[in-house]
C-alpha positions as CSV (number, residue, x, y, z in Angstrom):
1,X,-17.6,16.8,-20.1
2,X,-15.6,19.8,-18.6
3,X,-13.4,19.3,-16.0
4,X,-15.4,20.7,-13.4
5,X,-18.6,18.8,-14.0
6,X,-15.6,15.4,-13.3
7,X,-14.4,16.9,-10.6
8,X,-17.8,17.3,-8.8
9,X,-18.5,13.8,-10.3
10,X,-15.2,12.2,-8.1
11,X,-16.0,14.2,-5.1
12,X,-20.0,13.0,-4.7
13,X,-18.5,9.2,-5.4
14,X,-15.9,9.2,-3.4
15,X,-17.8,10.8,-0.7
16,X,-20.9,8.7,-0.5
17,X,-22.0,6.9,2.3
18,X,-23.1,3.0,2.2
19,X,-26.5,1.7,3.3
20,X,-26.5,0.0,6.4
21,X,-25.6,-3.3,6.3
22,X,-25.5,-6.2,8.8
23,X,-22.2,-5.9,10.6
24,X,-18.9,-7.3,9.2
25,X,-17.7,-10.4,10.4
26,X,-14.5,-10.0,12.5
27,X,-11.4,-12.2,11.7
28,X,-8.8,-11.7,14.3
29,X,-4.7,-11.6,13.3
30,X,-2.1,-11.8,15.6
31,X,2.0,-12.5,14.5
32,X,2.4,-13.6,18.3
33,X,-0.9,-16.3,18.4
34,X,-0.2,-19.8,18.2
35,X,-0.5,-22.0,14.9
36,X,-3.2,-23.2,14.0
37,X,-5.6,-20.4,15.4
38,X,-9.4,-19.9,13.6
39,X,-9.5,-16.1,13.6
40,X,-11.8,-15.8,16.5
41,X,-10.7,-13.1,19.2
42,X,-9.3,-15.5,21.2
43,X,-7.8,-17.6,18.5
44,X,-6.4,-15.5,16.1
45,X,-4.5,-16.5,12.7
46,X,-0.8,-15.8,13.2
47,X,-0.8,-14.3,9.9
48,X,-2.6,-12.7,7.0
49,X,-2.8,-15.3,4.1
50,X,-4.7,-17.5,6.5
51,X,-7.3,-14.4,7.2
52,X,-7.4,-13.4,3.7
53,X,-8.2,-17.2,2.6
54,X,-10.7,-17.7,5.6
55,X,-12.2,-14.7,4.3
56,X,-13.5,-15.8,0.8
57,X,-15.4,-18.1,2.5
58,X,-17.8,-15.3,4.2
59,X,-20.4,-14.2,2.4
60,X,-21.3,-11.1,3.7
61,X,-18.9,-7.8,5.1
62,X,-15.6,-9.2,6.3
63,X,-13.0,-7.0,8.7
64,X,-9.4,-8.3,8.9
65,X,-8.7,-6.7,12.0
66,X,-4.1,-7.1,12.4
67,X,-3.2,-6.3,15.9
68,X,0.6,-4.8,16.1
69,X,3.8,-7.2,14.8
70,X,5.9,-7.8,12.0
71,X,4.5,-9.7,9.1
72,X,6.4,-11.2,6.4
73,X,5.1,-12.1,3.2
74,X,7.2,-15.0,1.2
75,X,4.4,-14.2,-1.6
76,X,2.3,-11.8,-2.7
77,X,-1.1,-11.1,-0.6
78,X,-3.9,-11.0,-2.8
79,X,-7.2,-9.4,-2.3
80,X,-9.9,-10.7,-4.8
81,X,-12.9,-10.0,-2.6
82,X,-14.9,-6.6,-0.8
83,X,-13.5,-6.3,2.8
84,X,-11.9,-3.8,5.5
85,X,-8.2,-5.1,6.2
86,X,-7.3,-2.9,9.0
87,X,-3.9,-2.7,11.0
88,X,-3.0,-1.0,14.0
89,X,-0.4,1.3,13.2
90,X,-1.1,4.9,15.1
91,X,0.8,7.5,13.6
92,X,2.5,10.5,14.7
93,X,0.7,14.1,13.4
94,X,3.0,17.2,13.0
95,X,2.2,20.3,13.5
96,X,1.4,21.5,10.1
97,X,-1.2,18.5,10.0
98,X,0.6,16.3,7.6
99,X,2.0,12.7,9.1
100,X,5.4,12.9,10.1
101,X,6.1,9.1,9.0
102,X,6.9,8.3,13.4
103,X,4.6,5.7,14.3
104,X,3.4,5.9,18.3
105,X,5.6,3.0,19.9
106,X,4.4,-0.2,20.4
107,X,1.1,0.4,17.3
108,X,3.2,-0.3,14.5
109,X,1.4,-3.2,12.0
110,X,4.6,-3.9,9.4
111,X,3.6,-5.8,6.1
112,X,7.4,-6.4,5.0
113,X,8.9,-9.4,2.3
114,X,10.8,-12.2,3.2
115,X,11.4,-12.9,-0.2
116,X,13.2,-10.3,-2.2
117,X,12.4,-11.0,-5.6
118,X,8.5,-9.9,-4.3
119,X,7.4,-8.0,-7.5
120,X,4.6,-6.5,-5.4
121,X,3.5,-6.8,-2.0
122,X,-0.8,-6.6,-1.8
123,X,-2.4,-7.3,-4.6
124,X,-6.1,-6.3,-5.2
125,X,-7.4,-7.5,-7.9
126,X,-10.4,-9.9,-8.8
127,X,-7.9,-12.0,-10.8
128,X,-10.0,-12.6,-14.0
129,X,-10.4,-8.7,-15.3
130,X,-14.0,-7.9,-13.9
131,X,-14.3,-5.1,-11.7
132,X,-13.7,-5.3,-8.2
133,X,-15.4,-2.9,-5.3
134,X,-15.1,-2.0,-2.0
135,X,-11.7,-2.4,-0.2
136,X,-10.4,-0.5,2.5
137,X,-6.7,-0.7,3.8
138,X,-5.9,1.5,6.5
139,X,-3.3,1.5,9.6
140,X,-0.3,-0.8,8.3
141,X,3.8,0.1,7.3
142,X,4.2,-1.2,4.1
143,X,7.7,-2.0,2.9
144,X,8.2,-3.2,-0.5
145,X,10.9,-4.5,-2.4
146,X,13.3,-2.4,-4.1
147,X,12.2,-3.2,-7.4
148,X,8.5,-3.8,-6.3
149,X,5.3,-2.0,-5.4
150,X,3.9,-2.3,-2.2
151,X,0.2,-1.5,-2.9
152,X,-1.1,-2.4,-6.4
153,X,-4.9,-2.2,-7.2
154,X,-6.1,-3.1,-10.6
155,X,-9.9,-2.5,-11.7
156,X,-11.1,-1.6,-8.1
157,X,-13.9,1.0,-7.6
158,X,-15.0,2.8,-4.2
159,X,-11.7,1.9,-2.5
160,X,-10.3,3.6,0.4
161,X,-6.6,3.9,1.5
162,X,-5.9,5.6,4.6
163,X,-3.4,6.0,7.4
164,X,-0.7,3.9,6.6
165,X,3.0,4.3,6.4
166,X,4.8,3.2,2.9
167,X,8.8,3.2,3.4
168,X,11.8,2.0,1.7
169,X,13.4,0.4,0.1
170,X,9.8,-0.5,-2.6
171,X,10.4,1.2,-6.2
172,X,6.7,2.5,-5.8
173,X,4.5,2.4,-3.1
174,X,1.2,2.6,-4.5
175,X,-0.1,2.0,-7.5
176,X,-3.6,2.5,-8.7
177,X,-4.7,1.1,-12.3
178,X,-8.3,1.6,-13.3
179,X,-9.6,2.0,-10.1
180,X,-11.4,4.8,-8.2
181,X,-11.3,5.6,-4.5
182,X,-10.0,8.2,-2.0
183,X,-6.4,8.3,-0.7
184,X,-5.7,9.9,2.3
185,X,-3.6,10.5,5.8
186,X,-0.9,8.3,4.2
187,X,3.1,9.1,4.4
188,X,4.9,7.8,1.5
189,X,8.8,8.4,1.8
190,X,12.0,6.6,0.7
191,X,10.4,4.5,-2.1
192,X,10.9,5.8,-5.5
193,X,7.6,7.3,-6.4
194,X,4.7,7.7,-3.6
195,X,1.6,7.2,-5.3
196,X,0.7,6.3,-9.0
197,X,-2.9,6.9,-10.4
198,X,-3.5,5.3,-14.1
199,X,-6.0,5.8,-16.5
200,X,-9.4,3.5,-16.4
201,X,-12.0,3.2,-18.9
202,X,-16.0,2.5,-19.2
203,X,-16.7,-0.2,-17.0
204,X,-14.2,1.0,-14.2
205,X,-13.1,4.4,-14.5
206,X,-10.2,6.7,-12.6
207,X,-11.2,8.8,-10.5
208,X,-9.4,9.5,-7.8
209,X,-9.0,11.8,-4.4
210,X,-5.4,11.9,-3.0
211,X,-5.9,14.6,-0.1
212,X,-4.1,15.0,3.5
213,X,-1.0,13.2,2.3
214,X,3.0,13.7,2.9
215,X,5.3,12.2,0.1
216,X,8.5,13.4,0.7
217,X,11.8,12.5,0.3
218,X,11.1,9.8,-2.6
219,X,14.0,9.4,-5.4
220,X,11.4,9.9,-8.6
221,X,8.7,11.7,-6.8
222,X,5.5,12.5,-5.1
223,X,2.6,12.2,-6.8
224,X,2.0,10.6,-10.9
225,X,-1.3,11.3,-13.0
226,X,-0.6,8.7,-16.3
227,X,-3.7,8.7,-18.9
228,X,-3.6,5.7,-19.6
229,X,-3.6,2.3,-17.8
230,X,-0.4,0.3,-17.9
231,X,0.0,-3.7,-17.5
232,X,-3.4,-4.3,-17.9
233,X,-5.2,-5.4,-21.5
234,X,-7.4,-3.0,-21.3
235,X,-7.3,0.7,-23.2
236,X,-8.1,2.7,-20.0
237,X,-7.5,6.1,-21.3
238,X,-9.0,8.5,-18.7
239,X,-7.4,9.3,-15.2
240,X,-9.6,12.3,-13.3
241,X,-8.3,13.5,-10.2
242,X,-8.3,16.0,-6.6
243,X,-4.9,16.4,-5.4
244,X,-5.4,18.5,-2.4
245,X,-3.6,19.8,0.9
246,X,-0.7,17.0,0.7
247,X,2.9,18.1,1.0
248,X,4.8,16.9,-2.0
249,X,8.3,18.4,-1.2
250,X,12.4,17.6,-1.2
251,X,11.6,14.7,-3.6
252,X,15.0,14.1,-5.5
253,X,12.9,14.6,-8.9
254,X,9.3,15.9,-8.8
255,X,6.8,17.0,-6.0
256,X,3.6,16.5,-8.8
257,X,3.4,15.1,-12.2
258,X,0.9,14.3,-15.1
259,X,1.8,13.0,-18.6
260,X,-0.2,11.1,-21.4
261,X,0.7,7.6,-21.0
262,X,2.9,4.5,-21.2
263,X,2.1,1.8,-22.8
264,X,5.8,0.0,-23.6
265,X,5.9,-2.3,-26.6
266,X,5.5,-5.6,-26.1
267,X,3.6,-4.9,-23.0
268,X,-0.6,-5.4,-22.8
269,X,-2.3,-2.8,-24.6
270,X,0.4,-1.9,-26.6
271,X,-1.8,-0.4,-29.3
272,X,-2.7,2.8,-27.1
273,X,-1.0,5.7,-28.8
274,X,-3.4,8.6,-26.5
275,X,-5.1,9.2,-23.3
276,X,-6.0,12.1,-21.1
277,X,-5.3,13.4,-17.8
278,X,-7.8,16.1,-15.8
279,X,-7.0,16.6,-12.6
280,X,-7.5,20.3,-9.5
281,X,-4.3,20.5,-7.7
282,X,-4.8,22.9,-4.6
283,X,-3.3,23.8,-1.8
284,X,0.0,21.9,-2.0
285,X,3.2,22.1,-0.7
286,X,5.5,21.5,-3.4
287,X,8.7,22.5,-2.2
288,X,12.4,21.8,-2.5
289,X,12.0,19.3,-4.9
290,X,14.8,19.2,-8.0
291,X,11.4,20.2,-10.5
292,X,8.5,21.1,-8.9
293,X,5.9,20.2,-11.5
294,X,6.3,18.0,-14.7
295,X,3.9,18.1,-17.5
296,X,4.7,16.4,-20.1
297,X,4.0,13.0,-22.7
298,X,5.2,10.2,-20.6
299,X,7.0,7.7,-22.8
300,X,6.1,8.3,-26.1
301,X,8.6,5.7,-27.9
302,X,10.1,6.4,-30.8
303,X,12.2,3.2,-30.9
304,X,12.7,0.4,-28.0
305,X,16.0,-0.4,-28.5
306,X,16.3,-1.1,-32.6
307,X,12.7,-1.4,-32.9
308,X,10.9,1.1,-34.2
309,X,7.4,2.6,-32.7
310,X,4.9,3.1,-35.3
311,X,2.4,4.6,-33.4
312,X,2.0,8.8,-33.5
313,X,1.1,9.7,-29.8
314,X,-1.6,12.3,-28.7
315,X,-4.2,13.4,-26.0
316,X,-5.4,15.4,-23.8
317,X,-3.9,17.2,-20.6
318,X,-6.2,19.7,-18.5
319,X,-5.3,21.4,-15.0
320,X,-6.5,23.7,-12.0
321,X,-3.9,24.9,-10.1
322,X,-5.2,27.2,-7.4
323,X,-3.6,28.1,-3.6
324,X,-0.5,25.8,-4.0
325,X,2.5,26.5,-2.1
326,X,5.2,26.0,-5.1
327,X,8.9,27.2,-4.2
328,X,12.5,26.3,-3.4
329,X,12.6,24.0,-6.5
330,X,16.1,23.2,-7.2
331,X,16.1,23.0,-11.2
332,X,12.5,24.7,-12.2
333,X,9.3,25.3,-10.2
334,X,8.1,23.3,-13.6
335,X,9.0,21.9,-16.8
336,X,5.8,21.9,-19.4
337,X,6.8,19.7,-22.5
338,X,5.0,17.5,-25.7
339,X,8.3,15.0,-25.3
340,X,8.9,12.9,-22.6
341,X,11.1,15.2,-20.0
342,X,13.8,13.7,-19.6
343,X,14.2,14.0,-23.7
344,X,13.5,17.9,-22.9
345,X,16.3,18.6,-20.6
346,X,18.2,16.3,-23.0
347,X,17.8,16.5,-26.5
348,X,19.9,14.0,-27.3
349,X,17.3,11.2,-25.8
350,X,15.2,12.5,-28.8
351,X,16.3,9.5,-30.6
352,X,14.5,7.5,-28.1
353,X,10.9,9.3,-27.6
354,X,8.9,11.7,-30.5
355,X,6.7,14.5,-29.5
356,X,3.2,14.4,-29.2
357,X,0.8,15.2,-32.3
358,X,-2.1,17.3,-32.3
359,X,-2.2,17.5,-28.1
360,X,-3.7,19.7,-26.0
361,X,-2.5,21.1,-22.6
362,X,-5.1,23.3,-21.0
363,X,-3.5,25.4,-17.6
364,X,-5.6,27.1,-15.9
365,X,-2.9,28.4,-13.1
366,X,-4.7,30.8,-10.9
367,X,-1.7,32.0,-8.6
368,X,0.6,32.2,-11.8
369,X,3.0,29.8,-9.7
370,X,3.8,28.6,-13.0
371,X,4.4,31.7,-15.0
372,X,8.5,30.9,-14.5
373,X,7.8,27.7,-15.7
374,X,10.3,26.3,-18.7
375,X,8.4,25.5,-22.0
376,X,9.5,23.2,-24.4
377,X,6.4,23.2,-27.1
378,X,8.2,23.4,-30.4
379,X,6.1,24.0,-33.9
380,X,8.3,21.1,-36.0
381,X,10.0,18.0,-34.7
382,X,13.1,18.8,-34.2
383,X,14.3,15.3,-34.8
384,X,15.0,13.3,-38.2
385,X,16.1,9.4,-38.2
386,X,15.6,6.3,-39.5
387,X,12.8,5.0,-38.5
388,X,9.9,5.6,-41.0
389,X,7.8,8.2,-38.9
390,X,11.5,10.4,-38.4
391,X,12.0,10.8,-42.5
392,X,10.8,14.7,-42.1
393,X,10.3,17.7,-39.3
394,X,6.9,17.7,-39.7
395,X,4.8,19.8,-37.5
396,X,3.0,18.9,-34.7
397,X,0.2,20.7,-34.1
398,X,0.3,20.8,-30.3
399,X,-1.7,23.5,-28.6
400,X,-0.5,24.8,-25.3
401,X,-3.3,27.3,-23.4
402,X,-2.3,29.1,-20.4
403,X,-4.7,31.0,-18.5
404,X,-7.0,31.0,-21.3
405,X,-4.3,32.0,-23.9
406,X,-2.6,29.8,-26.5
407,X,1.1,30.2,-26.2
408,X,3.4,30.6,-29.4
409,X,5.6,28.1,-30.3
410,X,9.1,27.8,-28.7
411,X,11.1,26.8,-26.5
412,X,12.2,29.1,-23.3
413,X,15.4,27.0,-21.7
């Protein structure tokens, strides 16, 4: 399928609208209500794991609706079922549209750990690999732990995520795996990368909106596209996505990237040697980041540590840039590579990750914003060693098209 005919296939799903329903039971939150509340209005639970475990006892639509406190989480909150979790947080709109990361005084609905070993805040997942649909976060301040992701949704279709706030000190703040849905009005700053979006496969795809969102200020970056699904068993290998009017700038690495996959060894699915990304990126601001753009392989291992990789890496990347706002980018306004990128602005981490073999990157840059771009898309591997796969420069047989032209071999930095 083309990348247009997915692209219209995300915006119709993500945009539908549900039949009506009977209307949602109500259950009521409140950090300054007494113990032992029932989650009626005028005995509320005191705090979420009650409301979330009271919940899986409704049968039909549930709302979780969190008035304004500070809620700490000794363990992660888990979502296995359908429902509208919805927090009170109001925030502050700048001028230029974007959230400004101020929350109006007195709104603010903080999901924080107590416990700082928390691998990952909210949790939505079923819990036995099926698919999961329908859940809808919106209005809360997330903050993670430093080596933890605030938001993680495995296998979820039709989700929402809108409105919130994600701040330091998480290492990510949301991460999407296998799951479809529509991200938007969020501020994602001080965390190390805002929002991840991993490949799915058959039974629940990836496709994904991210639109009206400001990731700034993030030590990795803004926004990640990775083909492939990562900690899950399954061989997702498909991530489709609109990333549209968000402001993706003065990230101390990248303001937008897409790259094949990761799948580490020993890890689930650590068979997957290709994946593919498609993705329309419009009119963003990626500014002022150290690169502005990052195309690349992701983490195609050549060894972990002593142990060599045998796999041979491949896939697909294809992209629409059109009426994006790329400049002030410290290093590069972007880096295009069939290595991971760090092992293209340093060869000698080639010992550590191969190129890809027989890949395709497809550009389609309307605004030339990345005509500048640096290009490291070499004929041979440049690379012999001693694992088995290193014994000879072979040639890779990568195909880089720009604007409708394939590019020669070479490298331009």
């Amino acid at each position: 399928m083309r990348l247009w005919s997915l692209l219209v296939v995300i915006a119709l799903s993500t945009a539908m609208v549900p039949a009506k329903a009977a209307p949602a039971v109500v259950i009521h939150v409140d950090d300054d209500a007494a113990p032992g509340g029932d989650g009626t209005g005028k005995s509320p639970f005191n705090n979420l794991p009650d409301a979330v475990d009271a919940a899986r006892s409704v049968p039909g639509a549930v709302t979780i609706k969190v008035a304004p406190g500070d809620y700490a989480l000794a363990e992660t909150l888990v979502i296995d079922r359908p429902l509208l979790l919805r927090g009170s947080t109001e925030q502050v709109q700048g001028s230029d549209s974007w959230p400004t990361g101020e929350v109006v005084p007195g709104t603010a609905t903080r999901l924080f750990a107590s416990n700082p070993a928390l691998a990952r805040l909210v949790l939505v997942d079923r819990g036995d690999g099926s698919v999961l649909g329908g859940v809808n976060i919106s209005g809360f301040v997330f903050e993670g732990t430093v080596t933890g992701i605030s938001l993680l949704l495995n296998r979820v279709q039709d989700y929402r995520i809108t409105e919130n706030v994600f701040r330091a000190p998480a290492n990510f703040a949301m991460q999407s795996v296998a799951s479809s849905g529509r991200v938007s009005g969020n501020h994602f700053s001080g965390v190390g990368t805002g929002a991840i979006f991993a490949g799915g496969y058959a039974q629940s795809p990836s496709s994904v909106v991210f639109q009206g969102n400001r990731a700034v200020r993030n030590t990795l970056g803004g926004v990640l596209l990775n083909g492939a699904s990562i900690n899950i068993p399954e061989l997702g290998d498909t991530v489709t996505a609109i990333v549209r009017d968000n402001d993706l700038s003065e990230n101390e690495g990248f303001g937008f990237r897409a790259f094949i996959l990761r799948r580490d060894l020993g890890a689930p699915g650590d068979s997957q040697s290709s994946a593919s990304v498609f993705a329309a990126v419009e009119s963003n601001r990626i500014a002022e980041n150290i690169v502005g753009v990052y195309i690349d392989a992701g983490f195609p291992y050549r060894r972990a540590g002593t142990t060599c990789d045998s796999r041979v890496y491949s896939g697909v990347i294809d992209l629409q840039f059109r009426g994006n706002t790329l400049a002030g980018n410290l290093l590069t306004s972007g880096l295009v590579t069939f290595t991971r990128n760090m092992a293209a602005l340093n060869p000698s981490l080639l010992a550590q990750w191969q190129y890809l073999h027989g890949a395709t990157y497809t550009i389609s840059d309307h605004d030339g914003m990345l005509a500048g771009a640096w290009i490291d898309h070499p004929e041979t591997d440049p690379f012999s060693g001693p694992c088995p796969g290193d014994a000879a420069q072979e040639a890779l047989g990568n195909v880089l098209i720009y604007n409708g032209s394939a590019l020669t071999y070479g490298r331009n930095f």
